[in-house]
C-alpha positions in Angstrom: 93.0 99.8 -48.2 89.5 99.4 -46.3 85.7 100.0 -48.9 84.6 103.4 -47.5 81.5 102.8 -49.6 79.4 99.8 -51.7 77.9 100.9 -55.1 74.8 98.4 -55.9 72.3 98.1 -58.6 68.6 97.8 -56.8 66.5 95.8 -59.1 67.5 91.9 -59.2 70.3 92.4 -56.7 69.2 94.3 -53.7 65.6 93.5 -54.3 63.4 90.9 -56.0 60.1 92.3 -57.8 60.7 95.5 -55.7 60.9 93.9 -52.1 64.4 93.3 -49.9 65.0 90.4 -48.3 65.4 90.2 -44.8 69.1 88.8 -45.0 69.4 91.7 -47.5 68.3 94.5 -45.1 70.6 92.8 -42.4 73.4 92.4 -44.7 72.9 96.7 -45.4 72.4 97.1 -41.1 75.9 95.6 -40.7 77.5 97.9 -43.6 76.0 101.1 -42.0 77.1 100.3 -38.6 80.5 99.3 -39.8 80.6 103.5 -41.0 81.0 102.6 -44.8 77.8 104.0 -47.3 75.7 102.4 -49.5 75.5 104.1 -53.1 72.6 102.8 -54.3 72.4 102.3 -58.5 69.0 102.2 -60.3 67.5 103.1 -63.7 64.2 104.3 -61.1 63.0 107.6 -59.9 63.2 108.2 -56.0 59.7 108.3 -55.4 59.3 104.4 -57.0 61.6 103.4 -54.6 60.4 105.3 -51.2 
């Protein structure tokens, strides 16, 4: 059975002191084009992470 979607916590695993990496953001290119979503998990408000 194919991942339709990744859940992930932001802070300390997508991003380090509040910036992605690079490999990161190419990492989340790949999932979008490949049609599965990115559920993103975080303890912050929308507007801290905008």
């Amino acid at each position: 059975m194919p991942y339709l979607a990744v859940a992930s916590d932001y802070d300390g695993t997508l991003a380090t002191h509040g910036q992605v990496s690079e490999e990161t953001l190419g990492s989340l290119k790949r999932l979008r084009e490949s049609g599965r979503k990115l559920i993103l998990v975080t303890g912050r408000e929308l507007n801290e992470l905008r």
